[in-house]
C-alpha positions as CSV (number, residue, x, y, z in Angstrom):
1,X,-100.2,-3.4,-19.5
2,X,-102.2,-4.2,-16.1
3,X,-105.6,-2.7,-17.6
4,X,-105.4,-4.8,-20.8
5,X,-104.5,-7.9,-19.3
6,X,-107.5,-7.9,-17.0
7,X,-110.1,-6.8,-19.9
8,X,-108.5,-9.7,-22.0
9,X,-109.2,-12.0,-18.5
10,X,-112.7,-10.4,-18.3
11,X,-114.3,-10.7,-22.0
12,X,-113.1,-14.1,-22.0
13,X,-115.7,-14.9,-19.4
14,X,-118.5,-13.9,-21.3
15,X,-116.7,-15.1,-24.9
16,X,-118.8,-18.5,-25.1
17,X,-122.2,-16.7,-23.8
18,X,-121.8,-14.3,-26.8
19,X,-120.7,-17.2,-29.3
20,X,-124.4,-19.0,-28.3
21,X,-126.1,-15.7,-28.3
22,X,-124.8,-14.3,-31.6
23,X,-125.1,-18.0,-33.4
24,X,-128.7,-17.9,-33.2
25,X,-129.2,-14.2,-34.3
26,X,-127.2,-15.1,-37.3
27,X,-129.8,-18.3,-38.1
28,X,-132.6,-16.5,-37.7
29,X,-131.1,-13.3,-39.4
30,X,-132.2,-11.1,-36.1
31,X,-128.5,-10.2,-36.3
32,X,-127.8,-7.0,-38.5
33,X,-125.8,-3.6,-38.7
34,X,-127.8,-0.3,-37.9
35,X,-129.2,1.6,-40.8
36,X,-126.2,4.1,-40.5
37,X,-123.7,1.6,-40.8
38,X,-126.0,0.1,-43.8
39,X,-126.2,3.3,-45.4
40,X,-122.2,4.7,-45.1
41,X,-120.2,1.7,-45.1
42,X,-120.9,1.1,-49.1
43,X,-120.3,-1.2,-51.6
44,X,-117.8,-4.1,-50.1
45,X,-117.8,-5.9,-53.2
46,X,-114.1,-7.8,-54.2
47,X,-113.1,-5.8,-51.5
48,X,-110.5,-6.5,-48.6
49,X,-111.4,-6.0,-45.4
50,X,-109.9,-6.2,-41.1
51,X,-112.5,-6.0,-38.3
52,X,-110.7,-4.6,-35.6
53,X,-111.8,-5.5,-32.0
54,X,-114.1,-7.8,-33.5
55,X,-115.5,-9.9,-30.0
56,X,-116.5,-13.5,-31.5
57,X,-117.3,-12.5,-34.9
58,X,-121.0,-11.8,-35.5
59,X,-120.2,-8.6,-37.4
60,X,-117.1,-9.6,-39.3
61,X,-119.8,-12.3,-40.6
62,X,-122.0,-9.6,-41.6
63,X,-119.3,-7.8,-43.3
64,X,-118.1,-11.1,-45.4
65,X,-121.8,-11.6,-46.4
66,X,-121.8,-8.2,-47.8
67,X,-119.7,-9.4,-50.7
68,X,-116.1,-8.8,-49.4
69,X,-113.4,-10.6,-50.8
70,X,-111.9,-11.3,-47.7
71,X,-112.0,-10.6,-44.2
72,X,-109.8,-10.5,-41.1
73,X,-111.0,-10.7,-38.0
74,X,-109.2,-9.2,-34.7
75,X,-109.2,-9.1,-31.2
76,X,-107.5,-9.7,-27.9
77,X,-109.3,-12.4,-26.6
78,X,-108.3,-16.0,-27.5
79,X,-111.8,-17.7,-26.5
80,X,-113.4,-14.9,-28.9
81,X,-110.8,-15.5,-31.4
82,X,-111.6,-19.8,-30.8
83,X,-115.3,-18.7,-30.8
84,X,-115.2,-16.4,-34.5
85,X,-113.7,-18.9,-35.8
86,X,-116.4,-21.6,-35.0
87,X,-119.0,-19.2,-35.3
88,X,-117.7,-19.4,-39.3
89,X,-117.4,-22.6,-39.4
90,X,-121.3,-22.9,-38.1
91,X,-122.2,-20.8,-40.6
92,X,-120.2,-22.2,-43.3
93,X,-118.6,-18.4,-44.0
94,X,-115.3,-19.2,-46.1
95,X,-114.2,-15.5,-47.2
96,X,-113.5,-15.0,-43.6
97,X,-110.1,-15.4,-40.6
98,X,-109.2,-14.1,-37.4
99,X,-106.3,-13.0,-35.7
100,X,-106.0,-13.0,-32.1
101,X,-103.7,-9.5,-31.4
102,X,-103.6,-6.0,-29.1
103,X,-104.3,-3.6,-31.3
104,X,-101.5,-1.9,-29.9
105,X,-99.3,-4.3,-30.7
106,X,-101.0,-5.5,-34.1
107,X,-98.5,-3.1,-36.5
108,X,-95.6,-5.3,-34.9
109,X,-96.4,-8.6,-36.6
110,X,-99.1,-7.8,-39.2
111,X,-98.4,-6.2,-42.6
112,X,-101.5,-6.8,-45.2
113,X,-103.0,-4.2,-46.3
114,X,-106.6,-3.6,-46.8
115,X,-109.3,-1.8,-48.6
116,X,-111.1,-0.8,-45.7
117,X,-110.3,-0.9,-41.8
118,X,-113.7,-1.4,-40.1
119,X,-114.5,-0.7,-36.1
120,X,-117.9,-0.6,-34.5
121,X,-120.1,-0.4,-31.9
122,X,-118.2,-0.2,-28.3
123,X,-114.8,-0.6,-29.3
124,X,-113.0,2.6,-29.1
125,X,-112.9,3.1,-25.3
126,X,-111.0,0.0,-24.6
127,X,-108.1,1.4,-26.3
128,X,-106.0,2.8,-24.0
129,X,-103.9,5.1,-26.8
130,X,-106.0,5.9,-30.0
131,X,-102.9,7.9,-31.8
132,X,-101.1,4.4,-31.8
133,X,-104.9,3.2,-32.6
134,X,-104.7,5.5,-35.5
135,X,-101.2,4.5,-36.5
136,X,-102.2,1.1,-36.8
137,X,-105.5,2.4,-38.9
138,X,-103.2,3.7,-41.3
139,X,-100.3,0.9,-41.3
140,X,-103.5,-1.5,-42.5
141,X,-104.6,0.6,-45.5
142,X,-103.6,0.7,-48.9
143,X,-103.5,4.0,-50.6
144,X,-106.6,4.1,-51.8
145,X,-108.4,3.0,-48.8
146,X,-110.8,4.2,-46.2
147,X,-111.4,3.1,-42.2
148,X,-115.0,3.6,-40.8
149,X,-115.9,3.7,-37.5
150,X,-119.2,3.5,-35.6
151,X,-119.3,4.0,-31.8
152,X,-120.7,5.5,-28.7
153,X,-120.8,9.6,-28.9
154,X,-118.6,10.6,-26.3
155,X,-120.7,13.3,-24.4
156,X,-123.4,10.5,-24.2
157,X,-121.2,8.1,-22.4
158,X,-120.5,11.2,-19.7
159,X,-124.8,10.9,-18.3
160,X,-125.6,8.5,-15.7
161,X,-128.0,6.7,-17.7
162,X,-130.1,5.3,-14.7
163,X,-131.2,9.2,-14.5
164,X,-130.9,10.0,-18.0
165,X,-133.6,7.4,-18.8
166,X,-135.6,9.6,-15.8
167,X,-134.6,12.8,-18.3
168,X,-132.0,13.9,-15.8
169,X,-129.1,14.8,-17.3
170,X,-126.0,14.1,-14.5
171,X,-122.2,14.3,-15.7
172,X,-120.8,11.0,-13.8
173,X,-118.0,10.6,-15.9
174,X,-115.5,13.5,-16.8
175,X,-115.1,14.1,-20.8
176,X,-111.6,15.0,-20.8
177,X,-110.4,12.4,-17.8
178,X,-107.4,9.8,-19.0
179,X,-107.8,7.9,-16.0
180,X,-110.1,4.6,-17.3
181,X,-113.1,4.0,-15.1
182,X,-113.2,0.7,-13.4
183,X,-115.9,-1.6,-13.3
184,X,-117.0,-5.4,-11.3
185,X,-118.3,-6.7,-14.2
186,X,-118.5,-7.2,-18.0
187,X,-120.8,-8.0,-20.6
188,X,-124.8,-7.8,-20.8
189,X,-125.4,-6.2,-24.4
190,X,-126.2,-9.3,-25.7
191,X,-126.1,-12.2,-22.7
192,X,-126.2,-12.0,-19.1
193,X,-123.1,-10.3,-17.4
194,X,-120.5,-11.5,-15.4
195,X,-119.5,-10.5,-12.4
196,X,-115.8,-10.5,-10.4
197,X,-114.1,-9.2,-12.6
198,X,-111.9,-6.0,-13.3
199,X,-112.5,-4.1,-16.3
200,X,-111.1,-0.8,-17.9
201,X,-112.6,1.7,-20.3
202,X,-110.9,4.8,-21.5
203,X,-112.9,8.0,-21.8
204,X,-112.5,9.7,-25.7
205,X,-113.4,12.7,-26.6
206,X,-114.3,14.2,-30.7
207,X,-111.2,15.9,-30.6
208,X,-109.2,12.9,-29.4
209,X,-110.8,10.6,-32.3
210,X,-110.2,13.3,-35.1
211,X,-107.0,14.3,-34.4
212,X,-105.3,10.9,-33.9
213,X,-106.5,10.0,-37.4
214,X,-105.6,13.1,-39.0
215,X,-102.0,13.1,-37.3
216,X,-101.7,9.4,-39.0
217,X,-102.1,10.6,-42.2
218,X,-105.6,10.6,-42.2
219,X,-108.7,13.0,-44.4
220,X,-111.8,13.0,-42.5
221,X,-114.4,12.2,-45.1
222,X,-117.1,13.2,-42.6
223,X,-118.3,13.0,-38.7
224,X,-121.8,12.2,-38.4
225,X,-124.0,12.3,-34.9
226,X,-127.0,10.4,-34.3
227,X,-129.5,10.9,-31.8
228,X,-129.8,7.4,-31.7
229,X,-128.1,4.4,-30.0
230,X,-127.6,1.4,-30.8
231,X,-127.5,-0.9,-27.2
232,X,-130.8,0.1,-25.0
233,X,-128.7,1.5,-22.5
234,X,-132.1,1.8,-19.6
235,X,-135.0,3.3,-20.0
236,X,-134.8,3.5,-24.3
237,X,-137.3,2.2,-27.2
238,X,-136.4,0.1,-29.7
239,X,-136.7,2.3,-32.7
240,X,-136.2,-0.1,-35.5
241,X,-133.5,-0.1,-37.4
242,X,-131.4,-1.6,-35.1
243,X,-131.1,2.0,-33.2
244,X,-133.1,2.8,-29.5
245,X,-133.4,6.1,-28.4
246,X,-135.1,7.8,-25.4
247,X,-138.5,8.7,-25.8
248,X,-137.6,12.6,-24.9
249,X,-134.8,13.1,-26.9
250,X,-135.9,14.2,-30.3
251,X,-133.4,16.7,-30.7
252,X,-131.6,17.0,-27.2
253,X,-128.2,15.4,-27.4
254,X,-125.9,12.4,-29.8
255,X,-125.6,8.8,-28.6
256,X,-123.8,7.8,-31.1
257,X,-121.6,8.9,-34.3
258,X,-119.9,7.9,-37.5
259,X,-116.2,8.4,-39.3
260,X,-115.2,8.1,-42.4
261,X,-111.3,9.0,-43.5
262,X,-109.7,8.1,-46.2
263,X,-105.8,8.4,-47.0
264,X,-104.5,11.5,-48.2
């Protein structure tokens, strides 16, 4: 697919930028989930777990550090694949692999099962087909396992933020479009983006997340929204927590939200 090639192309620009960014949050432990994802994701103890979309590995370290048995790693990118895998070594995290894969095309040549399927922060929009998403969510769990997601709420990622951060609300991009937006560059969470490139990013909506799960075979535990997000995205405070949020919105709209489902 055109639009997946080109984001594989594009995060692979900024894959060694993130590797020296994330390395030295890890050593000087600046590097941590947000309180939600602290407080929901639970006890990882002897457990097994897959990171999907997991960039160069900074949070699949996290997530071995919490006790995990093992975890797998997964993304598109090779140079973030290469990258996790030294960002491990650095570290001298041994519970821990990765597997460069599509997630659409992961349930084709992967069959391990798991404890817990984990994706966070910015992931879901790349995915160009979350029932397939879903699918795979449920191929990778035993029967007594549970996937938990944290991302971007939807209706936030619809604002123009350079106005939202002015508290003006403007819908720039349509909640129910299936047409990805396209952007010029990629990156600038964590490093300095890059420029000349083409990159895609699918809209999602509640309904779309929920209903792909459940059609997979999927109970929804719960769906949590947060006022809070968790990238400053213009104009936001750093909050603690690993969570910024707009001075003005005390009780005015999500930025972000949590899943949990378990299978039936």
């Amino acid at each position: 697919m055109k639009e997946i090639d080109l984001n594989k192309h594009a995060w692979g620009q900024v894959s060694k930028d993130h590797y020296e960014a994330f390395k030295k949050k890890l050593l000087n432990e600046t590097h941590e989930f947000n309180m939600y994802i602290k407080n929901e994701i639970g006890d990882l103890k002897g457990k097994r777990v897959i990171h999907l979309q997991c960039n160069t590995g900074a949070d699949t370290i996290l997530l071995a550090k919490m006790g995990a048995r093992e975890v797998i790693g997964v993304d598109l990118v090779p140079d973030n694949i290469f990258y996790a895998k030294r960002l491990a070594n650095d570290l001298n995290v041994e519970n821990i692999d990765f597997i460069e894969s599509d997630i659409m095309t992961l349930m084709e040549k992967h069959n391990e099962k798991y404890d817990v399927v984990f994706v966070s922060e910015g992931a879901i929009g790349w995915l160009p087909d979350l029932n397939k998403w879903a699918k795979t969510i449920r191929h990778l769990l035993n029967d007594n396992g549970f996937v938990y997601v944290f991302d971007s709420h939807p209706f936030f990622l619809t604002f123009n933020t350079d106005k939202l951060a002015k508290n003006e609300m403007e819908i720039q991009y349509p909640y129910f479009s299936k047409i990805p937006d396209e952007e010029d560059s990629i990156g600038g969470y964590v490093s300095a983006p890059k420029h000349g490139v083409k990159a895609y990013f699918w809209m999602y909506t509640v309904s779309d997340i929920i209903n792909a799960l459940t059609n997979a075979g999927l109970h929804i535990n719960y769906f949590n929204e947060y006022k809070e997000n968790f990238f400053n995205a213009g104009g936001m405070k750093n909050v603690g927590n690993g969570l910024f949020n707009l001075e003005y919105n005390v009780d005015k709209f999500p930025m972000s939200f949590s899943i949990k489902a378990t299978v039936y």
